[in-house]
C-alpha positions, 0 to 999 in steps of 0.5 A: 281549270283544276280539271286541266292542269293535270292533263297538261302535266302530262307532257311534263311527265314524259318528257322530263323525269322527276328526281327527288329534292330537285325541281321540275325542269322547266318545259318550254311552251309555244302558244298560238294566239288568235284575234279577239276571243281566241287570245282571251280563252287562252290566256285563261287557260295559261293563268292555271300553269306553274312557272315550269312552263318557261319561256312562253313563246307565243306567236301571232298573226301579222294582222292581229293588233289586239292580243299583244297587249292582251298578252303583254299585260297578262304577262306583267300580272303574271310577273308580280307572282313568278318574277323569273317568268319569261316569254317572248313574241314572234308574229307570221303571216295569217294563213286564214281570214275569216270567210277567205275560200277553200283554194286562196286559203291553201295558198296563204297556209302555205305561204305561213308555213314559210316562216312559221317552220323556220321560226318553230325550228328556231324555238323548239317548244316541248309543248305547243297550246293552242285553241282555233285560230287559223294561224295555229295550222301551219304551226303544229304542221311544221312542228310535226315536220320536225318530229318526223325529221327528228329534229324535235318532237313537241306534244300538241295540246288542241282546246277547242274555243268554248263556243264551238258546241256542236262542230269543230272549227276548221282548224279543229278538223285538220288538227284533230287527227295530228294533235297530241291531246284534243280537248272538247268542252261540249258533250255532243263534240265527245260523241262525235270525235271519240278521240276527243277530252271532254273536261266540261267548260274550262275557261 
């Protein structure tokens, strides 16, 4: 976690300069979370960000009922050391269920663009965090949209899920090549993705 932190500084650093005896200006933050141990990986990862990162905006699929109140009581900890801490919650159709084919799953991702580019035009993140699940896809590809219609340009962060030691997901695959940072916790995923960030285990 140590090790992460200042590679997620990093955006900070370049989209806001640091002027002497003023605070950080705050970098706002879209997070995509995913159903069961998705949700749970992220989380820890966010527990080692300052309060710069504000709002938190975290979005989910339609489908998953477990990770709001992951991320609702996470919050409500998380207030109790930064009081002025805010996010907010937005859910979109899922792109992808878990065995669905290759042909119905373009189908869907598409259909998930439909409200996820809106609603990423909507919120604007400096930063968009996410760890693999399939709702993540339509997310960064619409927040590349805008960069290249220069709405607004937001740096994807990629961490591939701790159990992923050998192959990427395939969220991983499509994002590898259009994510910002694309972080491995696993040294076999370094050698065959030299692109990647091995930090070793990071949740």
């Amino acid at each position: 976690l140590v090790l992460l932190l200042p590679l997620l500084l990093i955006p900070l650093a370049l989209l806001a300069r640091r002027r002497r005896g003023r605070r950080t200006p705050p970098l706002s933050l879209l997070v995509v979370a995913g159903s069961g141990g998705h949700t749970t990986e992220i989380l820890r990862l966010l527990s080692c960000l300052s309060e710069s990162y504000s709002p938190r905006h975290y979005v989910l699929a339609d489908s998953d009922k477990m990770s709001e109140a992951k991320i609702r009581s996470f919050e409500q900890k998380r207030a109790e050391t930064f009081p002025k801490s805010q996010f907010t919650l937005h859910r979109i159709p899922r792109s992808r269920e878990v065995r669905q084919s290759w042909v119905s799953s373009v189908i869907t991702t598409l259909y998930s663009m439909f409200y996820s580019l809106p609603l990423t035009n909507k919120l604007k993140p400096d930063l968009i965090l996410c760890n693999g699940p399939g709702t993540c896809v339509p997310v960064c590809i619409s927040a590349l949209l805008l960069g290249l219609l220069g709405i607004k340009r937001s740096i994807i962060v990629y961490v591939e899920s701790i159990c992923r030691v050998e192959t990427l997901s395939l969220s991983g695959k499509i994002l590898y090549y259009f994510s910002d940072y694309f972080i491995v916790q696993w040294p076999d995923l370094k050698e065959k993705y030299p692109k990647s960030v091995y930090l070793g285990r990071i949740v």
